[in-house]
Structures are given as structure tokens and as C-alpha cells.
C-alpha positions in Angstrom: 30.3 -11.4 12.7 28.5 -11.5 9.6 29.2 -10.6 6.1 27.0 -7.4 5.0 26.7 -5.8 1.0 26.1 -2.7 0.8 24.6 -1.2 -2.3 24.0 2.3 -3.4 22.0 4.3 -6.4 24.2 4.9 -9.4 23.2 6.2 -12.7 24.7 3.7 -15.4 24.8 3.4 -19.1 23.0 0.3 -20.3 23.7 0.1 -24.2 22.7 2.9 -25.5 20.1 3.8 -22.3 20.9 5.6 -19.2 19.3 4.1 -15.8 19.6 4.1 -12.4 19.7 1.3 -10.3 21.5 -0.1 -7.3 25.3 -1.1 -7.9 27.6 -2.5 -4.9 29.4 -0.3 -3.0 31.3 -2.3 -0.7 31.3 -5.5 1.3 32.5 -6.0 5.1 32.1 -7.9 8.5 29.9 -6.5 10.9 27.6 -7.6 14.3 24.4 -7.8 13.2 21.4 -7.9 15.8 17.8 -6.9 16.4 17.3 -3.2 18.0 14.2 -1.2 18.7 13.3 0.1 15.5 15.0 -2.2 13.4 18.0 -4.5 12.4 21.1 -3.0 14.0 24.2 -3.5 12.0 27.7 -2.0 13.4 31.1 -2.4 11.7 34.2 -1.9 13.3 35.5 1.5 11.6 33.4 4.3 10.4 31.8 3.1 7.0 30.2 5.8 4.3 26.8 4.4 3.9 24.2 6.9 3.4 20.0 7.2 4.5 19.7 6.1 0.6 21.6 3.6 0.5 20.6 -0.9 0.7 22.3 -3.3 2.6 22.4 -7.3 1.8 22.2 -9.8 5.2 22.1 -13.0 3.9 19.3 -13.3 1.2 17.5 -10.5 2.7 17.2 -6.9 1.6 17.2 -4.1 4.6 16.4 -0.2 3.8 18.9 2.1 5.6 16.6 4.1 8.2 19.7 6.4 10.3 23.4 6.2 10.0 25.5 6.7 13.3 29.0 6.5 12.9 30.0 3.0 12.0 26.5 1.8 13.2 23.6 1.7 10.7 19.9 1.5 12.0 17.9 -0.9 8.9 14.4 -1.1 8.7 12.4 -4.8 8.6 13.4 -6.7 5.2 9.8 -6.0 2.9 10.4 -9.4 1.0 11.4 -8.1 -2.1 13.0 -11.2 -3.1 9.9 -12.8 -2.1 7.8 -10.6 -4.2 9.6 -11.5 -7.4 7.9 -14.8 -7.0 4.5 -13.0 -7.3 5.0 -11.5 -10.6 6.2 -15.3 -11.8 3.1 -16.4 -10.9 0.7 -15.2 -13.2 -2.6 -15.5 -10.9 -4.4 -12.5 -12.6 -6.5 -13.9 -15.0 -7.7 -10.7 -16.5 -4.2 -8.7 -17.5 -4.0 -7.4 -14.4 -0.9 -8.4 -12.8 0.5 -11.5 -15.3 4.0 -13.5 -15.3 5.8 -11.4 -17.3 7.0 -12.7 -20.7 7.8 -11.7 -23.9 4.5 -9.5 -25.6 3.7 -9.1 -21.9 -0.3 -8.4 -22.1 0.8 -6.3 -18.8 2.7 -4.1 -20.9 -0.2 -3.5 -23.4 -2.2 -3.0 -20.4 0.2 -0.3 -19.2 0.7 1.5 -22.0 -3.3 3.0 -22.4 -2.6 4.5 -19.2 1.1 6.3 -19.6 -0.3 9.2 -21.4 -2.5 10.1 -17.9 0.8 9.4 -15.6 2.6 11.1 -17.6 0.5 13.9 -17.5 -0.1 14.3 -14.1 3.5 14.5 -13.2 4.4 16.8 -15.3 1.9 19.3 -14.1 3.9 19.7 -10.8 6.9 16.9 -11.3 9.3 19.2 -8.8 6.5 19.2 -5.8 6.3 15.6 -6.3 10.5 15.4 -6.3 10.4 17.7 -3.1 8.0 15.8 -1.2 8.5 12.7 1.0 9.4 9.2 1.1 7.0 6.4 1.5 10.4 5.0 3.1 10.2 6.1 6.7 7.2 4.1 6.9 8.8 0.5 6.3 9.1 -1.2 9.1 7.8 0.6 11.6 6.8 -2.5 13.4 8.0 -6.3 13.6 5.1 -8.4 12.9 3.6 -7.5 15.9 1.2 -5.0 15.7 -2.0 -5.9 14.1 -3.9 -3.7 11.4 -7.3 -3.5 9.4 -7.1 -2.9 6.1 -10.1 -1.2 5.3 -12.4 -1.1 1.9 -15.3 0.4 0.8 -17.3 -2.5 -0.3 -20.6 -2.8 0.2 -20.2 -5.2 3.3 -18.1 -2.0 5.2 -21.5 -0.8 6.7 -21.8 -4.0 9.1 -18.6 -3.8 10.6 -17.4 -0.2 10.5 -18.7 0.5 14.3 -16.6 -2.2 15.0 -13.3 0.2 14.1 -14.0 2.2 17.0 -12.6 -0.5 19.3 -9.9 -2.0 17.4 -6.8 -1.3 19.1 -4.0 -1.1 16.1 -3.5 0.5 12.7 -6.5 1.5 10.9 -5.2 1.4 6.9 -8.0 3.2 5.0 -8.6 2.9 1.0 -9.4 6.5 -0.2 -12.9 5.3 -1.2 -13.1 4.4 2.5 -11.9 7.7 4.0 -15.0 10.0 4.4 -17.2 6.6 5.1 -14.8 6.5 8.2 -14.5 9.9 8.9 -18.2 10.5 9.0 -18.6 7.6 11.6 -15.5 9.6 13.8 -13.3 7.0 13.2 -9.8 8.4 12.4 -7.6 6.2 10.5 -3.6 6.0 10.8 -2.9 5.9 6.9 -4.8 6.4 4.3 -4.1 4.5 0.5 -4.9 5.9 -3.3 -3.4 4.0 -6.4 -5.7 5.0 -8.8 -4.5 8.1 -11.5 -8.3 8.9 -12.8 -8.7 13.0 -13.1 -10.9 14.3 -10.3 -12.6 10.9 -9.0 -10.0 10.5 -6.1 -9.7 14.4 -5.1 -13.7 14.0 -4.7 -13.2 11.0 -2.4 -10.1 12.5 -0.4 -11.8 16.4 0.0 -12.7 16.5 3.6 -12.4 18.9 7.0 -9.3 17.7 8.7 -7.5 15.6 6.4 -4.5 18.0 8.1 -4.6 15.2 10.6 -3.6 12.5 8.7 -1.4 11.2 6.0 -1.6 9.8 2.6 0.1 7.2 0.5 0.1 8.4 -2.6 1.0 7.4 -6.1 3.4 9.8 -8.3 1.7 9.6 -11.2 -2.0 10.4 -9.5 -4.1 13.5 -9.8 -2.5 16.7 -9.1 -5.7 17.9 -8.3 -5.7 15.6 -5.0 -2.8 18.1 -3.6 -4.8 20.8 -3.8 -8.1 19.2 -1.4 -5.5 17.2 1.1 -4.3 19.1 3.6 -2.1 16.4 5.6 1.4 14.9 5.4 2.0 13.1 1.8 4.0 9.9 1.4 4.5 9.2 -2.0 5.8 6.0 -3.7 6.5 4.3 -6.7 4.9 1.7 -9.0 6.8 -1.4 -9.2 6.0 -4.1 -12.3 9.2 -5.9 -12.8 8.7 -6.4 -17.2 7.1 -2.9 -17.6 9.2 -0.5 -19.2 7.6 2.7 -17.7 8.0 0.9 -13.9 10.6 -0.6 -15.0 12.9 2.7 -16.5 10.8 5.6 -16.2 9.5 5.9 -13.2 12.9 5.2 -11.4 14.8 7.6 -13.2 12.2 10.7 -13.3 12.1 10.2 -8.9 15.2 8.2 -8.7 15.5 8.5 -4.6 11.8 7.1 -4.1 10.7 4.1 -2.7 8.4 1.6 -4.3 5.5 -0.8 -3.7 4.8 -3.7 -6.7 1.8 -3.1 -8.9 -1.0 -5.2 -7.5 -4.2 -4.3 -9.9 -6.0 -2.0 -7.2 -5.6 -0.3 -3.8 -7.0 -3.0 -1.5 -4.3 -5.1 -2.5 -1.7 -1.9 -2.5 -3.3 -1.3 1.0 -2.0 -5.1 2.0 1.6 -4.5 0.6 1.6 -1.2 2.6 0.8 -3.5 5.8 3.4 -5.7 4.8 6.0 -3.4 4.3 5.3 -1.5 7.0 5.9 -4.4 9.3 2.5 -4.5 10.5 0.6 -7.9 11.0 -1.2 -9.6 11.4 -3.7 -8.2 8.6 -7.7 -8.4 8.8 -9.5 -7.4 5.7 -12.9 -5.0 6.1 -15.0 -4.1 3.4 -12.8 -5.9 1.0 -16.2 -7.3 -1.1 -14.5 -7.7 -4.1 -18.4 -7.6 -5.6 -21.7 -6.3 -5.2 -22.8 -8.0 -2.0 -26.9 -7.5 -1.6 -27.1 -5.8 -5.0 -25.3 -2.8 -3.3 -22.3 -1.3 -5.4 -20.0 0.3 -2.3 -20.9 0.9 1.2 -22.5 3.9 2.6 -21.3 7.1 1.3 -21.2 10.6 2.8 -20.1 14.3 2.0 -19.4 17.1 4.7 -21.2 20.6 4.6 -20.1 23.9 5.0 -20.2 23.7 9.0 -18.2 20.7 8.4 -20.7 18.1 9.8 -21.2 14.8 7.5 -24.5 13.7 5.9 -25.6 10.6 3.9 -25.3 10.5 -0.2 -28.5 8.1 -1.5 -27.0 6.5 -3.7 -29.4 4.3 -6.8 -27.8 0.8 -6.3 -30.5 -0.4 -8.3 -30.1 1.7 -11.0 -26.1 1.5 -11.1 -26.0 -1.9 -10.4 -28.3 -2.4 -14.2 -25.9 0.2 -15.8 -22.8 -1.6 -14.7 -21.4 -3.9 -17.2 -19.4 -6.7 -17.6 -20.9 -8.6 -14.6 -20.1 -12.0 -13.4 -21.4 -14.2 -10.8 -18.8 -15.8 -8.3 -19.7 -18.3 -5.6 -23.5 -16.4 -5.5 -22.0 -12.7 -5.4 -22.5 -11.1 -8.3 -19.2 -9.1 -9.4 -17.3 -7.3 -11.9 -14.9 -9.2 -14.2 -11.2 -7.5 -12.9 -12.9 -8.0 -9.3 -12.0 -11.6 -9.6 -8.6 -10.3 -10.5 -8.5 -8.7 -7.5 -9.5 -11.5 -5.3 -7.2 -14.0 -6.7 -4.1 -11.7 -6.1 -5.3 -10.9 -2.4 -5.3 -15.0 -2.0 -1.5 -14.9 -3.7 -0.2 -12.3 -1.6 -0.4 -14.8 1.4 0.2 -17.8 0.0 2.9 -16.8 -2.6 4.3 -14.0 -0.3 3.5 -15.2 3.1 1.9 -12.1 4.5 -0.5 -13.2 7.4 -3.8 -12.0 6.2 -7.5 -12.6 6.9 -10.6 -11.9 5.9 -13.2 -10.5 8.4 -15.3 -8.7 5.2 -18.5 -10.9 5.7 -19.1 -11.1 2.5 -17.8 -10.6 -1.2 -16.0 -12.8 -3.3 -12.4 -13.3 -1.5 -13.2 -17.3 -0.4 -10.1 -18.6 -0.7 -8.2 -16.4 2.7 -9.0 -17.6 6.1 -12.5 -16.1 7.9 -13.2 -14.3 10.9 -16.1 -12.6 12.6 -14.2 -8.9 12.7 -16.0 -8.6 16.0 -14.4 -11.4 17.3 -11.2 -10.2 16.2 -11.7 -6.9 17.9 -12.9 -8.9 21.1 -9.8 -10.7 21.5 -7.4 -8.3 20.6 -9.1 -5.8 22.8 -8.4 -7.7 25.6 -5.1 -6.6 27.8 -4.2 -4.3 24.9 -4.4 -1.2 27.3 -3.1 1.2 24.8 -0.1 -1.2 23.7 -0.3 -0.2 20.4 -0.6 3.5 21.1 3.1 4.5 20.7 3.0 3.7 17.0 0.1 5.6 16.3 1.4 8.7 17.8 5.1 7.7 16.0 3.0 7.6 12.8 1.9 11.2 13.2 4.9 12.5 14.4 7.4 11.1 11.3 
């Protein structure tokens, strides 16, 4: 028998603020063992724990996934003790992501974009309020199903055929998602973070995106809601040190689940892996810079008929307008790239998530290397479908 915590969302008076966090709600012995979709946790007498609700094994923090009686189903522990060692690290040299500390430059950083969050949720706050949880997707594996995390760097273009034959999760960034879907690659999930008005919408409008589903920021675009047609997970920011992660968010969608604030959506894209249970993780198009002079892979739009063509794109020309270059290791870049790159390297060392890169290119030196066609090789080999339950549990949640 083990000792299990159970912890529950409660609104509380802090001074003279109101917030709502987690608050113990009781403590008792109960078997504890792995099950088919999760940890397995049954107490002797019928126990009120609720879908909402957090339990404690240990060190280790499990979401509630189904309730049955006195037996509660938990998803996989997403390290969020683990993670709070990310924010202490302060690896971002450009104000990214920072340790957080008194006149937090985070916080600064934060605050020129609350006026656009804020904006954006209010235009349709009770859709976002009525839609789903990013929480059915954690832990949907146990570290045993691998998945490409895919980017829309310039270096995409060498190894996108590859996708065809990979045999697990296919994690798209929404840059990424019509430079799959034009290839007929279909990916499982696709990822925005970022809250700009109508660049995103652009990147996500395309014919049968009622096929697949979407992680999706609460404070992004509205306009993105009305060009997707598929399911909708949405999540929260998380920035331990931020007030508007810290108090706002939670209490405007207090129910919601959240991933930490990692600078971009590659990195959001490697969290979602993580949290997802997937790994291991292999990194496409994750250039993190201009490789060849090129400023993103090949782009494409649909047509009326709903067939994809090519966008010619002036790399030349953007690549002189673009500003605040830097060089890294040969590749030139842009200066938050680096950013970027150092918190992808962080997320496995400080973290532990099992990720490598198979890009080919870029600026992200510092994560172990493989040929993706090699990866796809071996992997292919006895898979026989193995990994097709999940897909088709994906689409089905």
C-alpha cells in the first residue's frame, strides 16, 4: 500500500487577491500499479475524487484521467516538479525564458504582449471556456512510442519525404502544416503558440483540417477558429514569476491544463511530446537559422479545387531585409533563434526528455545527431502498424 495526496482546485483569498490553485483534499492508503492507459490507483472504500482533480505518489504529480468507484485511472506524471528546475536555470540569454528573480526581464517581456492576449480572449472568452482540454492528451503513451517533432526550417525540404514512412506520431508546428499537407502527409497533432493577428489563421487555413486537431493557445487569434475546422485542444501558458501566467490566466480558464512557456512552438511542440508520454523525440526542420540563405522551407497554398501549389518565395530578398542577424557555428541566424536553441538543449539535459536531432542542419549543436532516414529505417523495421492504435485513439478522443 502506498500513501496517495489528493489535491483539488479551490478558489482562495490570498491578502487582498482572490486565486485559484490546488489545495489538499485528503490523504489515504491505496495499491498503486501500472494499467493500460495509465497509473492505476484503488483505495479500499469509495473516495470523492473527481476528473479535475491531482493526486501526489511519492514526489510525482499524476492528472486524474477516469474515476471508477474507489479506483482512479491517472495519466503519466509530466515532470512538473522537474520542470521547475528549467525556469531556475536561466539558459535563455535573450529574455526569453530567464530564472525568474526580482525585476524579472521575463515579466517586462510579458507585459508588451498582455494587451494582444487579452484581446483575443475577450473577443470569444466563453467559446474558449466551452471548448476542450489539452488534458486528455497527457499521457497517452509510456515512453514508448516514438514521435517527430516537425518544424518549418529551411532544412524541412530534405527530409519531409521521409515522413511518409515513419511509423509513430507526426507533431506538426503550424508553420509546418500545409508544407505537410501538400506533400499528403497527415500529421497526428498539430502545435501554434504564437498570438500574432492573422499570421497563424493564414498558416492553419487549409481543405481538411476537419481531420485533425490542434493545440492551441488561449490567448491566440480568434480569427484561427474561424479557418480550422478540426477538434481544438487548448492549453494554458505556464511561466512560474509571471503574474499574467501566474494569476490571470488560471483564474479567467481555471479548469485548463497548462504547458510552461518555452520562447516558441518548436520547443512547445517538445513539451507537448513530453507530456503526452511520447518518446523518444526526433527533431525535423528544427533549423533554428537560415540554413543555405533560405528563411523557411518550401511553402504552399491550396486552390479553389483544393489541390496544393508552390509559393516562390524571395529568400534573397528577405533574408537582406531581416535584421538582427547573427552567425552561429557557420549558420547565419536570428538573435532569439539562439534562444531557442539553447532551451531545446535544456529541455533534455535539465528535464530529461529523450530528444534528438535529425534537422541536418541549423543551429541546435549541442542535442545528439541522427540521419532522420536512418531513424525511419530502423524504426520501420518490425513496426507492422504497432503504433497504429494510438493514432486512431488520437482521432477518436
Amino acid at each position: 500500500m502506498t500513501s496517495v495526496k489528493v489535491e483539488r482546485l479551490k478558489r482562495v483569498k490570498v491578502g487582498h487577491e482572490w486565486a485559484t490553485i490546488f489545495k489538499p483534499h485528503f490523504e489515504a492508503e491505496a495499491a498503486v500499479e501500472p494499467g493500460a492507459e495509465g497509473l492505476v490507483i484503488r483505495f479500499g472504500d469509495v473516495m470523492d475524487v473527481g476528473k479535475e482533480d491531482r493526486v501526489w505518489v511519492g514526489e510525482k504529480i499524476y492528472n486524474v484521467s477516469a474515476v471508477d468507484g474507489s479506483s482512479l485511472t491517472c495519466a503519466y506524471d509530466h515532470n512538473e516538479t522537474a520542470l521547475e528546475e528549467l525556469y531556475r536555470a536561466g539558459f535563455c540569454q535573450f529574455g526569453v525564458l530567464e530564472a525568474v528573480r526580482k525585476d524579472d526581464p521575463t515579466e517586462r517581456f510579458m507585459d508588451s504582449w498582455v494587451g494582444t492576449y487579452m484581446v483575443n480572449i475577450a473577443e470569444h472568452y466563453h467559446e474558449i471556456r466551452a471548448g476542450r482540454d489539452i488534458k486528455p492528451l497527457f499521457g497517452l503513451a509510456e515512453r514508448n512510442v516514438p514521435v517527430a517533432c516537425v518544424g518549418a526550417g529551411p532544412s524541412l525540404d530534405k527530409n519531409v519525404h521521409l515522413l511518409k514512412d515513419f511509423p509513430g506520431i507526426i507533431i506538426a508546428v503550424d508553420k509546418a502544416y500545409k508544407m505537410l499537407l501538400a506533400r499528403g502527409i497527415e500529421p497526428d497533432l498539430v502545435v501554434s503558440v504564437d498570438c500574432h493577428y492573422d499570421l497563424i489563421a493564414d498558416m492553419l487555413k487549409a481543405p481538411g483540417s476537419e481531420h485533425h486537431s490542434l493545440v492551441l493557445n488561449t490567448c491566440a487569434d480568434p480569427k484561427i477558429l474561424k479557418v480550422w475546422k478540426g477538434k481544438v485542444y487548448w492549453y494554458l501558458m505556464k511561466h512560474p514569476g509571471v503574474q499574467f501566467t501566474d494569476k490571470i490566466l488560471p483564474a479567467l480558464f481555471p479548469t485548463f491544463s497548462a504547458i510552461p512557456n518555452v520562447g516558441c512552438v518548436g520547443n512547445t511542440a517538445i513539451l507537448l511530446a513530453d507530456h503526452c508520454g511520447l518518446s523518444p523525440i526526433f527533431l525535423v526542420g528544427y533549423d533554428f537559422g537560415y540554413t543555405g540563405g533560405r528563411m523557411h522551407a518550401q511553402r504552399f497554398g491550396f486552390g479553389d479545387d483544393g489541390k496544393p501549389f508552390p509559393i516562390e518565395d524571395d529568400h534573397a530578398k528577405l533574408f537582406d531585409e531581416r535584421s538582427a542577424k547573427i552567425e552561429v557555428d557557420g549558420v547565419v541566424t536570428y538573435v532569439p533563434y539562439v534562444g531557442f536553441a539553447k532551451t531545446a538543449v535544456a529541455i533534455r539535459e535539465k528535464v530529461g526528455v529523450d530528444v534528438t536531432n535529425c534537422t541536418g542542419g541549423g543551429i541546435i549543436n549541442e542535442l545528439p545527431k541522427r540521419p532522420f532516414e536512418d531513424v525511419v529505417r530502423e524504426l520501420s523495421q518490425g513496426s507492422d502498424g504497432k503504433f497504429r492504435d494510438l493514432r486512431e485513439k488520437i482521432k477518436s478522443l
